[in-house]
C-alpha positions, 0 to 999 in steps of 0.5 A, spaced: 239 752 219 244 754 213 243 759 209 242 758 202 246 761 196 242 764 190 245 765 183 243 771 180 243 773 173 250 775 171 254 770 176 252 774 182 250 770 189 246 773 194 244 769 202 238 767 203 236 767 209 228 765 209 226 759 213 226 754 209 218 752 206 217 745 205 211 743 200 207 737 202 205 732 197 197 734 197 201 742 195 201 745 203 205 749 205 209 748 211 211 753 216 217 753 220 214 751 226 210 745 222 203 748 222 200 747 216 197 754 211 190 752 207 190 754 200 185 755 195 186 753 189 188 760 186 194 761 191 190 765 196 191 763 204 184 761 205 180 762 213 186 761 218 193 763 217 197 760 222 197 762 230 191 767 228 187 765 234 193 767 238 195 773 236 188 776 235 187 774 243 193 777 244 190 784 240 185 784 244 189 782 251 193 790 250 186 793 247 183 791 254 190 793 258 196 795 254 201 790 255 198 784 257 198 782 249 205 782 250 204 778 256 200 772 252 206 773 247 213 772 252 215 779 251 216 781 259 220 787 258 216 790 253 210 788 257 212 792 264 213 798 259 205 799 257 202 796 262 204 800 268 203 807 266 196 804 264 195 801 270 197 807 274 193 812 270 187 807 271 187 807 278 188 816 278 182 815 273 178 811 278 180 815 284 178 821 281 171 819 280 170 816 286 171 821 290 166 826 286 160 827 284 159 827 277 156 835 277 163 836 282 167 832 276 164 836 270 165 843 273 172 840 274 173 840 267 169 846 264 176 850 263 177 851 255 184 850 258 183 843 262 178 840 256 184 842 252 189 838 256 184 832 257 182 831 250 192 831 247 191 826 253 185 823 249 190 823 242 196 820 247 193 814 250 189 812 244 196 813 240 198 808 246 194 802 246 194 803 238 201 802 239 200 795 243 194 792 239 199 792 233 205 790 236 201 784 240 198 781 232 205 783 228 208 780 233 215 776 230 213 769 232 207 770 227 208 769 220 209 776 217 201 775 213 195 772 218 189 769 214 183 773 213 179 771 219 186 774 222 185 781 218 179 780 220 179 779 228 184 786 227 179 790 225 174 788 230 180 790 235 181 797 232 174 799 231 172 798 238 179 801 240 178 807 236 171 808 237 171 811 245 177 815 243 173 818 238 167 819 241 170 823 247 174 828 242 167 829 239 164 831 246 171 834 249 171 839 242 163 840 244 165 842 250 171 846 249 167 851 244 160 850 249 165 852 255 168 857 251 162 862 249 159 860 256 165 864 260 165 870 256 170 875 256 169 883 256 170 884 249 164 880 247 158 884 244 151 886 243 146 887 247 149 886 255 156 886 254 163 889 255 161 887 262 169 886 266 169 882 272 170 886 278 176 888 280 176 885 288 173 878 287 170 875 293 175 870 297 173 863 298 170 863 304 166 870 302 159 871 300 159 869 292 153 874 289 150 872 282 145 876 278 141 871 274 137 874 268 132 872 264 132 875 258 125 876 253 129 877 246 122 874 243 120 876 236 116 883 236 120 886 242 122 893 240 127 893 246 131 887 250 127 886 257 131 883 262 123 880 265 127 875 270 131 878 275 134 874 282 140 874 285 144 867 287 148 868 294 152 863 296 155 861 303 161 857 302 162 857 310 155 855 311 154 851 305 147 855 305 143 859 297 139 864 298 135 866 292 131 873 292 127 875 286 128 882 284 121 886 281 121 888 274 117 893 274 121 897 279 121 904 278 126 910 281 132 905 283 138 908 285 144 907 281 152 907 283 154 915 283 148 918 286 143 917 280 137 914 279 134 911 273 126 913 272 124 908 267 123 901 269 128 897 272 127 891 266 129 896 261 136 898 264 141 893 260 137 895 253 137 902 255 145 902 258 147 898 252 145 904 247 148 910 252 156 907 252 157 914 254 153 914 260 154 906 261 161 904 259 161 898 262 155 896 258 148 894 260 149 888 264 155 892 268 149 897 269 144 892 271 149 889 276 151 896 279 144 898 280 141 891 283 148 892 288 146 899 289 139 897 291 139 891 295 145 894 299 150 888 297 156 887 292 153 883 285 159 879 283 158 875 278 152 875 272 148 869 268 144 871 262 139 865 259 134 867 254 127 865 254 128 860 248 134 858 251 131 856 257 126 852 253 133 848 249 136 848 256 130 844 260 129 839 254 136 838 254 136 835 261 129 831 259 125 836 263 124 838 271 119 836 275 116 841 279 110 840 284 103 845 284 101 847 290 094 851 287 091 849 282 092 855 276 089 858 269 092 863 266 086 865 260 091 871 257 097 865 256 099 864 248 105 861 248 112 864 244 109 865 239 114 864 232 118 857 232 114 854 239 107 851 240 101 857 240 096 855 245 090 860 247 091 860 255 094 855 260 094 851 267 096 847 271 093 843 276 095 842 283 100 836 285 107 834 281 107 835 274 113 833 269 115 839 264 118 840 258 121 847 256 115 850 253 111 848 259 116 849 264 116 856 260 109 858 260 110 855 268 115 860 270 111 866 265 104 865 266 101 871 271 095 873 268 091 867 273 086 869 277 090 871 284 097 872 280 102 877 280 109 878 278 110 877 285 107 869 284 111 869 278 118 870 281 116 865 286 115 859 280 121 862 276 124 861 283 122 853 283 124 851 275 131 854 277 130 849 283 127 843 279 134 844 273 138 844 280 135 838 283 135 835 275 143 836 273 145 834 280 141 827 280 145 821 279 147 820 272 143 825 269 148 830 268 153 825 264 147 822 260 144 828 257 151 831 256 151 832 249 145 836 247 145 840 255 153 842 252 149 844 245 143 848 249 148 852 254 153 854 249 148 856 244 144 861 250 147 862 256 152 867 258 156 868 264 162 872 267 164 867 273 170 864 273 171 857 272 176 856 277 170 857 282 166 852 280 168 845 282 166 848 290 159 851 287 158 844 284 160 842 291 155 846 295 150 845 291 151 838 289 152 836 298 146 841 301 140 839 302 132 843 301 133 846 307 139 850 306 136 853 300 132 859 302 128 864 299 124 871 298 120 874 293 121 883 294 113 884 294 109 889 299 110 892 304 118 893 300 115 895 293 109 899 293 106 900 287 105 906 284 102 909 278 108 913 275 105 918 268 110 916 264 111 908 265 104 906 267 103 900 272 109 901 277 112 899 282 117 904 288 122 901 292 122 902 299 130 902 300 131 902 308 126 896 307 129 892 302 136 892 305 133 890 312 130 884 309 137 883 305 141 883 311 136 877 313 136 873 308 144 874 305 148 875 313 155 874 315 158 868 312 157 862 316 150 864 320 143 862 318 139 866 313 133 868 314 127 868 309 124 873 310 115 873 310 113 877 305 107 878 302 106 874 294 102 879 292 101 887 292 096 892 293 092 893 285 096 899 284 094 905 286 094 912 282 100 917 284 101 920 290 
């Protein structure tokens, strides 16, 4: 085809080099390829432009895999070039997910630093099949303008790409936030900071000890009480968890340096927090070391939730199911009081029971039950936790709940574990069975209760038994523990000796 020469205004000549258009005698257009383009009486193109359904094909081709609309379109190279990255990624993608569990693959990735990584790789293969859908439509051997159902058609396209990438940056940046409130530093403050990681922390194959506490932060309180306190020892030889709840009205319990601290251990964290110069680890740091002392073991690690957290944690996971041996009612139960449900006593009868928070709550709270005690209470405490265990490492569960389980984690719950062990503690949790789980409740004849003048109805540690029951339930890493029978109820207690 020759190029035609344009006169120009003042004699000048320009080159042409358009295809040439022939015009029908009906007033179509004909492209170079002889397809013909519709127009509306105003000039406009009207449904269909020329190759529109192939090029939208192609579109949609490297929207599904990069590369594969350049395929549809003759460009080989080009094609190679998207395709092969896409394809390799995809198959780390899926070998990934094949090979862990979904708790295993979400501990993975609670790393601030890795969410990070994974949400600039999120922008980078969005930018990638962007890249190839647009290429695949505008490509050379169209015309340069497609008709509106062309326009259309890549719309659509761009919709459902960019809609995934969006979701995953909104629920990455969720993530990374959540995850960076939950593993806190040392210098966070309030009540139970400034607690460091110690210095030696256990090796892989060591015994891994975690403090959980459960704070009551309700309204009316003068002081923060640490009511729920147990720790969680991890064997990642024997792939075992023992659990043992720690009484809350302990009095008297030794703490690191020789010292005792006369009031009740639930009291300590607040009291530490308001002594820096006496505690200047903090209240938690406090807690640890006096939990340490008194069990005769090292407490590595803490995770505090609060009562209202654990209420936002459990509806996040759409509740737990937990099964009620006795039938219980507890007439003194009145709920959380501002903000929840207010109920005038509370119960359950025997036999599996789904809850939601506030239940779940009154479940682990309640002790006022004709033959209950803190001593029952701690033994409930210890099932909600097992029954949130059972519901996040449940097949899909995790993933599903995702969004809202984020929200409630970052909001209440803290926690000093490194994020570099928790692939291999989702692993054992995710892998062990209910007969790996072995638990106690400190109760009589270990604690003995005690009427002490000044802080009412008590309980006394026993420290040579204590320990013996620790040295059963948390051995060596490798052999089997020992859940210890002790009693779930103590002695009324008795005046002072």
């Amino acid at each position: 085809m020759h190029a035609r020469r344009v006169r120009q205004p003042g004699g000048s000549t320009r080159a042409d080099r358009r295809p040439t258009r022939l015009v029908s005698a009906s007033g179509r257009r004909r492209a170079a390829d002889g397809s013909t383009i519709r127009r509306s009486p105003t000039g406009d193109a009207r449904l269909w432009g020329p190759g529109d359904l192939r090029r939208i094909l192609a579109a949609g081709a490297s929207a599904i895999l990069p590369g594969s609309g350049q395929l549809v379109n003759g460009r080989l190279r080009l094609a190679r070039w998207l395709a092969v990255p896409a394809l390799l990624l995809v198959a780390v993608v899926v070998l990934v997910v094949a090979s862990r569990s979904p708790a295993r693959l979400f501990a993975s990735i609670v790393s601030p630093t890795v969410m990070g990584v994974l949400l600039t790789l999120n922008l980078i293969i969005f930018a990638w099949r962007l890249f190839a859908v647009l290429h695949a439509f505008f490509d050379g051997r169209y015309e340069p303008r497609s008709g509106r159902a062309g326009a259309a058609g890549l719309t659509l396209i761009l919709v459902a790409v960019a809609l995934p990438h969006g979701v995953a940056n909104v629920w990455g940046s969720a993530a990374q936030a959540a995850f960076a409130d939950v593993f806190v530093a040392a210098e966070r403050t309030g009540p139970g900071a400034n607690v460091a990681s110690v210095e030696n922390e256990p090796g892989h194959e060591e015994r891994l000890n975690v403090l959980i506490v459960g704070v009551d932060t309700l309204a009316g309180r003068t002081e923060t009480l640490t009511d729920t306190m147990m720790v969680v020892s991890v064997d990642p030889v024997g792939e075992t968890v023992s659990m043992l709840s720690v009484p809350r009205d302990l009095v008297r319990v030794p703490l690191d340096g020789g010292d005792v601290f006369g009031p009740k251990l639930n009291s300590l964290m607040s009291y530490a927090d308001r002594h820096p110069e006496r505690f200047p680890g903090g209240g938690l740091r406090a807690l640890e070391d006096a939990v340490g002392e008194l069990l005769g073991i090292r407490i590595h690690y803490y995770a505090r939730i609060d009562f209202l957290g654990f209420v936002k944690v459990v509806d996040a996971v759409g509740g737990i199911d937990v099964t009620v041996k006795k039938t219980f009612y507890d007439p003194k139960y009145d709920g959380l009081g501002v903000n929840a449900p207010k109920v005038h006593g509370w119960g359950l009868t025997a036999g599996v029971h789904h809850l939601f928070g506030y239940e779940a709550l009154a479940y682990a709270r309640s002790r006022y039950a004709p033959g209950d005690s803190d001593f029952t209470r701690a033994t409930r405490q210890q099932e909600v936790l097992l029954a949130l265990r059972q519901r996040l490492t449940a097949s899909g569960s995790l993933l599903t709940n995702l969004p809202g389980l984020l929200a409630a984690f970052g909001e209440v719950v803290r926690t000093d574990l490194p994020t570099d062990r928790l692939p291999d503690l989702a692993a054992i949790a995710d892998e062990m069975g209910s007969d790996a789980i072995h638990r106690a409740v400190l109760g009589h004849p270990m604690v003995m209760p005690f009427k002490d003048p000044a802080y009412g109805s008590s309980q006394l540690p026993d420290l040579d038994a204590i320990r013996d029951v620790v040295r059963q339930l948390f051995p060596p890493p490798g052999q089997t523990p020992v859940s210890p029978s002790i009693p779930a109820r103590s002695p009324s207690p008795t005046a002072a000796p």
